[in-house]
C-alpha positions in Angstrom: 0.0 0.0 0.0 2.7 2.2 1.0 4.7 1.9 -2.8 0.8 2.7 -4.3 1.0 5.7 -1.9 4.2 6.9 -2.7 3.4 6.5 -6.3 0.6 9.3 -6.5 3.0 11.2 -5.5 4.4 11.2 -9.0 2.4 13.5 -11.9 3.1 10.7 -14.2 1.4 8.2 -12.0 3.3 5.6 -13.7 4.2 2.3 -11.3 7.4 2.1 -8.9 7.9 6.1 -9.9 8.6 7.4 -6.3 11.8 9.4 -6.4 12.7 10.2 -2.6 15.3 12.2 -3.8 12.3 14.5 -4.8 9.6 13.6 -2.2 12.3 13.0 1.0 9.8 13.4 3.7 6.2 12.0 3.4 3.7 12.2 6.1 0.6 9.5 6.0 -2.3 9.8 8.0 -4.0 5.7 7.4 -6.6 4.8 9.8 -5.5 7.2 12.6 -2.3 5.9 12.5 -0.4 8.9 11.5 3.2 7.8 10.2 6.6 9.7 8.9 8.9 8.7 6.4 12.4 9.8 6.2 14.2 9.2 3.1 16.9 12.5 3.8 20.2 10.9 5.1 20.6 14.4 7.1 17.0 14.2 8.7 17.9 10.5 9.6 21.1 11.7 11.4 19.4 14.5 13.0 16.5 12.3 14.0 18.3 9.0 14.9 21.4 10.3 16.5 20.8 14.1 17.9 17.6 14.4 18.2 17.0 10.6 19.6 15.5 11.6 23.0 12.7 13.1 21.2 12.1 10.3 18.8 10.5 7.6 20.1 11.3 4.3 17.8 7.8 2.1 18.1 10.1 -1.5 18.1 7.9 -2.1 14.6 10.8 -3.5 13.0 12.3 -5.5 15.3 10.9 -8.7 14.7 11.7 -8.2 10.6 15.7 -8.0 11.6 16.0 -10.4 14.8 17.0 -13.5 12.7 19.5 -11.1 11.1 20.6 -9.0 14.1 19.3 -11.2 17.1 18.1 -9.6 20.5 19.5 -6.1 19.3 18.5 -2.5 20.5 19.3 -1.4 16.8 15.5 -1.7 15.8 13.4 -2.3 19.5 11.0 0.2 21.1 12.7 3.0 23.1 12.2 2.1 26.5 13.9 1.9 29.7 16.0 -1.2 28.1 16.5 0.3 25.3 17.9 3.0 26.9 20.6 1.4 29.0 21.6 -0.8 26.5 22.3 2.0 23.9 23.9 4.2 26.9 26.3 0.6 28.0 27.8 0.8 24.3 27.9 5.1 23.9 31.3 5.1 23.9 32.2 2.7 21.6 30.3 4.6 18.4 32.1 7.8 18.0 33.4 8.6 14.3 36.8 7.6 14.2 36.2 4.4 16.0 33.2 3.7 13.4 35.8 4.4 10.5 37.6 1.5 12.3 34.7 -0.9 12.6 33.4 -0.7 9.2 37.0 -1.4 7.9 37.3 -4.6 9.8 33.7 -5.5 9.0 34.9 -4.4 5.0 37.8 -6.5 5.5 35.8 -9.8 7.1 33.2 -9.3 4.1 35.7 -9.3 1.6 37.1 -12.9 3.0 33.6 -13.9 3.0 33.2 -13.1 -0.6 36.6 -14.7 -1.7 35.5 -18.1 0.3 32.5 -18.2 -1.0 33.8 -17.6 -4.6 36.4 -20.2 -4.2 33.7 -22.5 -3.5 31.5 -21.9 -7.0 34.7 -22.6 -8.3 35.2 -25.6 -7.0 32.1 -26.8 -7.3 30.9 -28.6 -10.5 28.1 -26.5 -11.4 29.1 -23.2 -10.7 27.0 -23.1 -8.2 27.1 -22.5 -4.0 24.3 -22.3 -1.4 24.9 -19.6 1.3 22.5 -18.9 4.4 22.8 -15.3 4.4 21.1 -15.4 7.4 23.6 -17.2 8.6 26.2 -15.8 7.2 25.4 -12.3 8.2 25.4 -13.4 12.2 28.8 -15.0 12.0 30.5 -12.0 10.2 28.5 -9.4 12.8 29.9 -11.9 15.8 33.8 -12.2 14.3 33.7 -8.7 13.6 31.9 -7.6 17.0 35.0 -9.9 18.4 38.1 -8.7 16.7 37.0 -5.0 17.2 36.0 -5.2 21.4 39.0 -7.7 21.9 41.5 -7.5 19.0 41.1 -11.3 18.2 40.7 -12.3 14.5 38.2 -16.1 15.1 38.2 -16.4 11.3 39.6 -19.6 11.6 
């Protein structure tokens, strides 16, 4: 319903025409249930990360990335847990130690990607089956691991 929305939007009317570049902001009002969308980097920033006292997240997406992400405070409602879980790991997510972390987690992708490579190779289709699922929990744990205690567990 929302990409119909988002559609009428658009003059031309035409299917999957939403630009957000255009429309970055988009305020619904379905059934009393009156919703923002965000699609501005800056407003996200502003929102998410100086203005998040103000902003209450609803925990709506939670249950979408807990396979992926587990028991995480990434996506869960902004409560009192919430709250001291995100204030118990503050200090590890200013800039220059993000920098850091996303090279390591670049670094433990790109071995990823040449393993799993190395294995359609090898096969005798040309073929490999990967649980990304899967594979997404064990490269957020090694990389978690090697940043909070400086130990590579690739092998």
């Amino acid at each position: 319903m929302l990409a119909w929305f988002l559609d009428q939007l658009d003059p031309s009317g035409t299917e999957y025409s939403y630009d957000a570049a255009k429309t970055p902001v988009v305020v619904s009002n379905v059934g009393s249930r009156v919703k923002l969308y965000v699609a501005d980097p800056e407003m996200v920033q502003d929102l998410w990360v100086r203005k998040n006292s103000i902003f209450d997240k609803t925990g709506m997406w939670e249950g979408l990335f807990s396979k992926l992400l587990g028991n995480s405070f990434l996506f869960s409602r902004a409560d009192e847990v919430w709250k001291a879980k995100r204030k118990a790991c503050a200090h590890a997510f200013y800039k220059e130690r993000m920098v850091h972390m996303l090279e390591v987690l670049k670094d433990k992708l790109d071995d990823d990607c040449k393993r799993w490579t190395a294995e359609i190779a090898a096969s005798s289709d040309g073929t490999t089956v990967i649980d990304i699922s899967d594979a997404f929990k064990v490269l957020f744990t090694k990389n978690i691991i090697h940043i909070a205690f400086g130990e590579d567990i690739s092998d």
